[in-house]
C-alpha positions as CSV (number, residue, x, y, z in Angstrom):
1,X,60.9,21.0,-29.3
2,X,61.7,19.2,-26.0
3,X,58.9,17.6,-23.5
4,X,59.2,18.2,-19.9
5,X,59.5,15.1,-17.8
6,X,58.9,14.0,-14.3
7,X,62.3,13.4,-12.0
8,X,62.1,9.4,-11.0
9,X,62.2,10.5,-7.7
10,X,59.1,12.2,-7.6
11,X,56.2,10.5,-7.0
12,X,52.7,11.4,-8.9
13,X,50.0,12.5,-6.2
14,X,47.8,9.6,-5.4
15,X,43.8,10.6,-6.1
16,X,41.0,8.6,-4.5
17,X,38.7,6.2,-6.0
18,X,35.8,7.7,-7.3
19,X,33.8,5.0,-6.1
20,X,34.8,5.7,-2.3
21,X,34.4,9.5,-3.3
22,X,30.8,8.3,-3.8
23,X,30.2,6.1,-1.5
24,X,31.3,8.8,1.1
25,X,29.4,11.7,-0.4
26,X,26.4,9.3,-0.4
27,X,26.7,8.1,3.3
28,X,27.2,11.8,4.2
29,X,24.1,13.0,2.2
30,X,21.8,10.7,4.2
31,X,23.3,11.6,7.9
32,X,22.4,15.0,7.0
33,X,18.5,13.6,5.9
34,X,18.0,11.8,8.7
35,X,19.7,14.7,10.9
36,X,16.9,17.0,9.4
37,X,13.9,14.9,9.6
38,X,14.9,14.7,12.8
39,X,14.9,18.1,13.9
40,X,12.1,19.0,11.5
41,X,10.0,16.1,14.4
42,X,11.4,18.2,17.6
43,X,10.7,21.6,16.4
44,X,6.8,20.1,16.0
45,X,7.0,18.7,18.9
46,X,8.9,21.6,21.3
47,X,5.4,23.6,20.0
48,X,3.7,22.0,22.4
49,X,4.1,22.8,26.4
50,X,3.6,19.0,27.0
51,X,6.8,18.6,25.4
52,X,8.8,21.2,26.7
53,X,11.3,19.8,29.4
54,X,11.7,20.1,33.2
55,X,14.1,21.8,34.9
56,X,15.3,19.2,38.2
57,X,17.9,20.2,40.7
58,X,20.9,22.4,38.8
59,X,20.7,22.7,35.2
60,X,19.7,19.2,34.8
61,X,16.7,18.9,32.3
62,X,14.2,16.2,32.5
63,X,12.8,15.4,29.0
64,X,10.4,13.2,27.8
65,X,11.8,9.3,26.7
66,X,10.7,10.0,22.8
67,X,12.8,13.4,23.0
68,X,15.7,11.5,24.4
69,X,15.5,9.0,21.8
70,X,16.0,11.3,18.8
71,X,18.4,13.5,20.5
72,X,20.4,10.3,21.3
73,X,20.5,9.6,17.7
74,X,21.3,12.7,16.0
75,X,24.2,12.7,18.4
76,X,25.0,9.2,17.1
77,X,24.4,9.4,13.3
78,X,27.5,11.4,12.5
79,X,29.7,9.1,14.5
80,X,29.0,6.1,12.4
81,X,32.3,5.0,10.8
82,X,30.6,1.8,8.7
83,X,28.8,2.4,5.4
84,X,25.2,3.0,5.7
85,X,24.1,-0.6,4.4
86,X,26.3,-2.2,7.0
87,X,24.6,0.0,10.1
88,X,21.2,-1.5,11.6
89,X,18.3,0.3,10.1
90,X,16.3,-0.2,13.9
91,X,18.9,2.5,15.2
92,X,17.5,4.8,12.9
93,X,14.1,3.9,12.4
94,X,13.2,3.3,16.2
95,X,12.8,6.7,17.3
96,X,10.8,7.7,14.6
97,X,8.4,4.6,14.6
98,X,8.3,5.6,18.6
99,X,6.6,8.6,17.8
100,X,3.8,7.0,14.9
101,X,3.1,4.2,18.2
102,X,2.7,6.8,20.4
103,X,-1.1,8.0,22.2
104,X,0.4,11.0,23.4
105,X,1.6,12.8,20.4
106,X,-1.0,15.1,18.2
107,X,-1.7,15.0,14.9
108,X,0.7,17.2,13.7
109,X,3.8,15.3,15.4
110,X,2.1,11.7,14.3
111,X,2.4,13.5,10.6
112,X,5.6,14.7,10.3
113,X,7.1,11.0,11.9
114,X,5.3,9.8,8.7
115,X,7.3,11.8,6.1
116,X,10.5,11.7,7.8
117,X,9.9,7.4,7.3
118,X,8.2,8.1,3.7
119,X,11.1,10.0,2.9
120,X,13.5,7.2,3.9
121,X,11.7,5.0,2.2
122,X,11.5,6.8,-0.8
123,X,15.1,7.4,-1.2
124,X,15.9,3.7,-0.7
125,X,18.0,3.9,1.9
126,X,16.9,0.5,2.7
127,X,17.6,-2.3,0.2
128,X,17.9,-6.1,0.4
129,X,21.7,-5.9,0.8
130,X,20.8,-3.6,4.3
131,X,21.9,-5.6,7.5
132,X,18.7,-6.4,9.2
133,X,16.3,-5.3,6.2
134,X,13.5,-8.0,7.3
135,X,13.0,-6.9,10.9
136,X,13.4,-3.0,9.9
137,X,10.6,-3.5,7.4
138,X,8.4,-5.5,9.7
139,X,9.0,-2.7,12.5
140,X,7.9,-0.1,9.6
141,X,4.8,-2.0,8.7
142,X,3.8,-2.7,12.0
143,X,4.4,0.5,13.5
144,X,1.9,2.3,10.9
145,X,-0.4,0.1,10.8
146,X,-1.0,0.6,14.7
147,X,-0.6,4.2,14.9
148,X,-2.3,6.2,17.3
149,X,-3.0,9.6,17.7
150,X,-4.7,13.0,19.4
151,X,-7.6,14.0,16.8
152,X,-7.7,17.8,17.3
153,X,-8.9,19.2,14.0
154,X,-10.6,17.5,11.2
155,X,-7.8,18.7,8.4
156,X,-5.0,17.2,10.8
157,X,-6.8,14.2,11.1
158,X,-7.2,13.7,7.3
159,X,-3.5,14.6,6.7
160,X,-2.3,11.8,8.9
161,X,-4.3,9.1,7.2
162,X,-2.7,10.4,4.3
163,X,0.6,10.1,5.4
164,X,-0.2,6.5,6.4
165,X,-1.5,5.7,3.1
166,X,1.9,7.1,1.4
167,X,4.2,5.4,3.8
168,X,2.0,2.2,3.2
169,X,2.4,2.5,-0.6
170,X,6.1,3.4,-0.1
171,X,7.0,0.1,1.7
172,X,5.0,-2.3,-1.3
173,X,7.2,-0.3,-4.0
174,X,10.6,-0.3,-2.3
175,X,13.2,-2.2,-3.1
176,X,13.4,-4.4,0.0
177,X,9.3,-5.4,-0.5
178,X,10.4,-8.6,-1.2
179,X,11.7,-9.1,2.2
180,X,7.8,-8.7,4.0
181,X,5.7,-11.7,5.0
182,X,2.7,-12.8,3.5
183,X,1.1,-11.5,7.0
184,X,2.7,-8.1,6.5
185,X,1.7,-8.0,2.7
186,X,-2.3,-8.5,3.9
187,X,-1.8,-6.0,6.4
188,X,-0.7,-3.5,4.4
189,X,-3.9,-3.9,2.0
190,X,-6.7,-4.2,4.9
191,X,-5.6,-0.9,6.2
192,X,-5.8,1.0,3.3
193,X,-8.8,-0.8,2.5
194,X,-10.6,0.2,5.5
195,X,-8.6,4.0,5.1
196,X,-10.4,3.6,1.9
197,X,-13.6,3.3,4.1
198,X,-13.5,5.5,6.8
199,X,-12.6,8.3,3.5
200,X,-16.1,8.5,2.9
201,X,-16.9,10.4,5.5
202,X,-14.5,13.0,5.3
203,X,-13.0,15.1,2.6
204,X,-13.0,14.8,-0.8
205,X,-9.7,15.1,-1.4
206,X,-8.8,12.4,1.0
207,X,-11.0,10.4,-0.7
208,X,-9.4,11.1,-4.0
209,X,-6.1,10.1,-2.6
210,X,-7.1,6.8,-0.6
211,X,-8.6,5.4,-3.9
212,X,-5.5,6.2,-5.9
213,X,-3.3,4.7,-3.4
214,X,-5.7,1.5,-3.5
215,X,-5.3,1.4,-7.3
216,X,-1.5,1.7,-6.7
217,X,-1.4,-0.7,-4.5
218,X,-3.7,-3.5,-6.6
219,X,-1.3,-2.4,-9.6
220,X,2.1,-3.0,-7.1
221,X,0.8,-6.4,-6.5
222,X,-0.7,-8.0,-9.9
223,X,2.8,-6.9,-11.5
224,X,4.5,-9.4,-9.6
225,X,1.3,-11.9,-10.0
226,X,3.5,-14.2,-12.5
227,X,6.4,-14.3,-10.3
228,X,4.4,-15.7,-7.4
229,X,5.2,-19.4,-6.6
230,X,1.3,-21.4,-7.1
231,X,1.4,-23.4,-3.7
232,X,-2.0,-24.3,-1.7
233,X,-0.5,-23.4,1.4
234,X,-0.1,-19.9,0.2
235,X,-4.2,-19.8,-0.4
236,X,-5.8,-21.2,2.4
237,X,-5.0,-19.1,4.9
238,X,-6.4,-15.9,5.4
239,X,-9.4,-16.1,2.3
240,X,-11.7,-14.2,3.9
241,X,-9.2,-12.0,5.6
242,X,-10.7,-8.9,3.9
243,X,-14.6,-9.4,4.4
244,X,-13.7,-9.6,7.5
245,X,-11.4,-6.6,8.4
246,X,-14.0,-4.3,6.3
247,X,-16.9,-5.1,8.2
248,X,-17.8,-3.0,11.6
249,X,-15.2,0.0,10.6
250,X,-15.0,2.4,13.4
251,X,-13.7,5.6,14.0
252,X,-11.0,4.4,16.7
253,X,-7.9,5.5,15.0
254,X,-5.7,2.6,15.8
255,X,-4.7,0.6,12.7
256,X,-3.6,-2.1,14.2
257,X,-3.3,-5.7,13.1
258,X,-0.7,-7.5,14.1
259,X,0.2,-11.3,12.9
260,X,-1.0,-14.0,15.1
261,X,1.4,-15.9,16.8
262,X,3.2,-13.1,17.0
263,X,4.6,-13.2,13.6
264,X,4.3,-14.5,9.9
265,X,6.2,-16.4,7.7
266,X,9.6,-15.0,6.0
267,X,9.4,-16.9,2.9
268,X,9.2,-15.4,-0.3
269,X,10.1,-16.3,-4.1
270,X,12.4,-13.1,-4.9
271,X,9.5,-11.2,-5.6
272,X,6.1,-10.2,-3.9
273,X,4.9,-13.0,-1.5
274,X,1.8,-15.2,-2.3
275,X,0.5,-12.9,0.2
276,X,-0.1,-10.3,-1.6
277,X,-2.1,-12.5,-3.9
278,X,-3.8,-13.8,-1.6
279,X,-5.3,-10.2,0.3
280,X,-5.3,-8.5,-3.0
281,X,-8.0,-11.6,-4.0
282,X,-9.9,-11.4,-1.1
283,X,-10.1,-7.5,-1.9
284,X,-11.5,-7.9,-5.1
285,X,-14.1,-9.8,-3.9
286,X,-14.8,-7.2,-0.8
287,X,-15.3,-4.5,-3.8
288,X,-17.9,-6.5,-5.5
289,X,-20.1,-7.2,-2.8
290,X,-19.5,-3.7,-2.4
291,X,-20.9,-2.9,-5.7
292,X,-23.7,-5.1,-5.3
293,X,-24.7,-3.7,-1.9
294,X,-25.3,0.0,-3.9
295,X,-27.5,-1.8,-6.7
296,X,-30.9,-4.1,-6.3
297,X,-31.8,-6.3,-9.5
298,X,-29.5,-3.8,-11.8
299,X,-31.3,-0.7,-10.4
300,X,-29.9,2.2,-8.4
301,X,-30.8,1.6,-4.5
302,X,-29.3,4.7,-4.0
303,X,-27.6,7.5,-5.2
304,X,-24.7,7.2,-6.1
305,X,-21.2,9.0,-7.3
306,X,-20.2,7.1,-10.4
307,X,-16.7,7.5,-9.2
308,X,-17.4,4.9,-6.4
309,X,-19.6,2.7,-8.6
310,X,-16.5,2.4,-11.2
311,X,-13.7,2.0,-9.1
312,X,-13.9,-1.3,-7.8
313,X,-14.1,-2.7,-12.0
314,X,-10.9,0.0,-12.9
315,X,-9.1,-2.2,-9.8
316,X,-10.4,-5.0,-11.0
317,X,-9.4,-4.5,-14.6
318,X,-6.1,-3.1,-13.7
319,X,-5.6,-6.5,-11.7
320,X,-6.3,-8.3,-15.0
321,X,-4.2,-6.1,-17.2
322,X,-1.1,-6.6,-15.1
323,X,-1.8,-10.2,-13.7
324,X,-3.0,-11.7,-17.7
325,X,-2.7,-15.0,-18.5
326,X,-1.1,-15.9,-15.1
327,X,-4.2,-15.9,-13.5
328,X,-4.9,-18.9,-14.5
329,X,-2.3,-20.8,-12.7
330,X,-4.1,-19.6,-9.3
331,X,-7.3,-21.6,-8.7
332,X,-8.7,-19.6,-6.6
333,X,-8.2,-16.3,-8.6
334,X,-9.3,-18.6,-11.8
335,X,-12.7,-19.3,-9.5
336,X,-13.2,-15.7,-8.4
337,X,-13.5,-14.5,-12.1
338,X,-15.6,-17.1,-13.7
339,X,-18.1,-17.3,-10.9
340,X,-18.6,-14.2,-9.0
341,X,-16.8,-11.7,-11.5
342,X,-19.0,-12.6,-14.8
343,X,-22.2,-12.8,-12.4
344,X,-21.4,-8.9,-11.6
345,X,-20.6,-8.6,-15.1
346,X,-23.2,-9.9,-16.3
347,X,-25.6,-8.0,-13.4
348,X,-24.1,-4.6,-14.5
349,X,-24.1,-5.1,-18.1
350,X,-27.5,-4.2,-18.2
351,X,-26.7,-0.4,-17.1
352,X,-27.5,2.5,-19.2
353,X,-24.9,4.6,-18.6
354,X,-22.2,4.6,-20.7
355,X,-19.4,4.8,-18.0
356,X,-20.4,1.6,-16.6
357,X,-20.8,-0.3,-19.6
358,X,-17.5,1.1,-21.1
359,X,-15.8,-0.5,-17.6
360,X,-17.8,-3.8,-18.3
361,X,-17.1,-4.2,-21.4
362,X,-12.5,-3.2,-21.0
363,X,-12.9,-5.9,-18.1
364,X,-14.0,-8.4,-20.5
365,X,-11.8,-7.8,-23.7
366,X,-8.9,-8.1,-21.0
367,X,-10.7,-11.4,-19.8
368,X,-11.0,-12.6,-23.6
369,X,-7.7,-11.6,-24.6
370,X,-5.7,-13.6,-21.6
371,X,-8.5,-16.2,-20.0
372,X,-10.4,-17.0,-23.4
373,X,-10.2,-20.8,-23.0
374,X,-10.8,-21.0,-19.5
375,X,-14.1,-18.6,-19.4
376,X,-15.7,-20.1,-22.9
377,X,-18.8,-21.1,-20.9
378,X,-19.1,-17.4,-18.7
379,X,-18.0,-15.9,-22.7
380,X,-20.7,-17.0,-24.5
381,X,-23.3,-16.7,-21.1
382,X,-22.4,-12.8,-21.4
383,X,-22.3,-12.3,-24.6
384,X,-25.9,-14.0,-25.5
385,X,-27.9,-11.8,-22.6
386,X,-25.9,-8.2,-23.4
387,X,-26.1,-8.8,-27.1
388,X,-30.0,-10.0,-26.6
389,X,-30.3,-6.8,-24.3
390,X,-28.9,-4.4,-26.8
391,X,-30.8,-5.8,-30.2
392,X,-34.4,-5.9,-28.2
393,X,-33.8,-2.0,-26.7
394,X,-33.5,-1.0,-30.5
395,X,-37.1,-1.8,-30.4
396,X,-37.6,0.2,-26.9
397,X,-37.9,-3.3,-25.3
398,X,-35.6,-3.9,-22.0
399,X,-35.9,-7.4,-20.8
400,X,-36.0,-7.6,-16.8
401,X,-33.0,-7.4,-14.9
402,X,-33.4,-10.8,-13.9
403,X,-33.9,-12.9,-16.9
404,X,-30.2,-12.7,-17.8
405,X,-28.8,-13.8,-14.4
406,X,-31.2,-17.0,-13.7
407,X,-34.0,-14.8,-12.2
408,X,-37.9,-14.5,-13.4
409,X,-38.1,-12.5,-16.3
């Protein structure tokens, strides 16, 4: 049988790339995201009178500058002709982050702006190969951590700290992360810290959520542990950064911290900063004293949930899990866990309940497993006053809290 051929002088019809197929299906998926997020913020915001506009003379309407702005841009996103990692993240981010800063928007407006950012966060949009990544995660981290806004109603309130501790979360586990400061990095974990904080007088699912978030973030962090560059520089400053921003919480709900000088370093090793280390240290040792302020000589001071008494050792013993045998090229870590660490240790191993001792004694496998030859002296110290606890309870015997931790017995 024959075979049907082409005529020479017809030319086959030339397809497109699928890569620029992609590439332009991708860049018109996130005009349409940002497009909605921003009309999901102005339908929030057109609820309320304060927002509505003015009529002037004619039909000219008077609106407020933070309408203006994200009406300006959803005119503008469409009309971008470069790809989406070539346009200036600011442009898009701005009007948004205007909102967050804002004293004049409610809860409900403050909590939306927060998605619509999580959301862009969350779908990478951003990346280290964005134009401008540094300064557009900078703008992010500032702007949430100094957000401001009308309390009107208690469940409001407790979804906006929410959204910040998402958003927060979001920026440590995106892809452009490596691009914050070591002053951004610290920043990041003394607000959720003292979110953490000011939970505890509200809800209890808020208070579920802020301590997840803080074992997210102490996870985030320790990952990249052996990837951090060892330099003093890195350790000194800032040490007791988080004793201090935990002490005299208030109920001002302005989050704001901003780097002194106007600004921290850029430098970073391709992964996490050593500023990360360094705030996630300090936070560790804001948690023990934490501990110890709910306990006196071993006993309960107070009561107590055990959630709250076991979270700062399931941080701490994720932190040692993830961050293993490099601990020990940080001195300052290294210090942390054979001085104050095995004294808690030590302090709480004398516990009788089984939830506390279980944490105890996880956080000290991990320590033996990874740290064994630089802890042989806080090792055998533990071992000789639990094991001396344990055999002399058999005979309904408990030794005093203190003889085990250099006190009178």
């Amino acid at each position: 049988m024959g075979r049907l051929r082409l005529q020479s002088s017809i030319k086959a019809i030339e397809e497109e790339p699928e890569d620029c197929e992609a590439t332009s299906s991708n860049k018109a998926a996130l005009e349409c995201m940002i497009n909605s997020e921003i009309g999901a913020v102005l339908a929030v915001m057109r609820r309320n009178v304060r927002w509505g506009g003015r009529y002037v003379s004619g039909d000219d309407q008077l609106e407020h500058s933070l309408i203006q702005s994200l009406k300006t841009l959803r005119r503008q996103i469409f009309s971008w002709q470069n790809e989406w990692q070539s346009v200036n993240p600011s442009l898009y981010l701005q009007p948004f982050l205007d909102v967050i800063r804002s004293d004049e928007t409610g809860a409900p407006i403050t909590s939306v702006a927060l998605s619509s950012i999580y959301k862009i966060l969350t779908l990478d949009v951003l990346d280290v190969n964005t134009v401008n990544v540094e300064d557009a995660m900078h703008m992010v981290v500032d702007a949430v951590t100094s957000c401001r806004f009308e309390v009107t109603d208690p469940a409001s309130e407790e979804v906006v700290l929410t959204k910040i501790l998402q958003v927060l979360l979001a920026c440590m586990k995106s892809k452009a992360s490596v691009m914050l400061s070591n002053q951004h990095v610290c920043t990041i974990v003394n607000t959720c810290f003292r979110v953490v904080h000011q939970a505890g007088s509200k809800g209890e699912l808020l208070q579920r959520i802020a301590r997840h978030t803080m074992h997210e973030l102490v996870r985030c962090i320790f990952s990249h542990l052996p990837d951090v560059d060892n330099t003093e520089r890195s350790l000194v400053k800032g040490g007791n950064s988080m004793k201090n921003e935990t002490a005299g919480l208030d109920a001002d709900y302005s989050f704001s911290s901003k780097p002194e000088n106007g600004g921290g370093t850029s430098e970073y090793d391709g992964q996490l900063s050593a500023g990360a280390f360094n705030a996630s240290s300090g936070l560790i040792s804001g948690m023990m004293d934490e501990s110890n302020a709910r306990t006196d000589n071993g006993k309960d001071s107070v009561p107590y949930d055990f959630h709250l008494m076991t979270e700062p050792y399931g941080l701490i013993n994720s932190a040692i899990e993830l961050g293993g045998p490099a601990i020990r090229h940080h001195p300052r870590l290294l210090n942390l866990v054979q001085d104050e660490l095995f004294r808690n240790l030590m302090q709480f191993g004398l516990s009788m309940s089984p939830l506390i001792l279980s944490m105890v004694c996880s956080i000290v496998l991990n320590l033996y497993q990874h740290l064994r030859t630089e802890l042989k002296l806080q090792l055998e110290a533990f071992f000789s006053c639990d094991i001396e606890t344990c055999t002399k309870s058999i005979w309904g015997f408990i030794p005093a809290a203190g003889g085990c931790n250099g006190g009178s017995s």
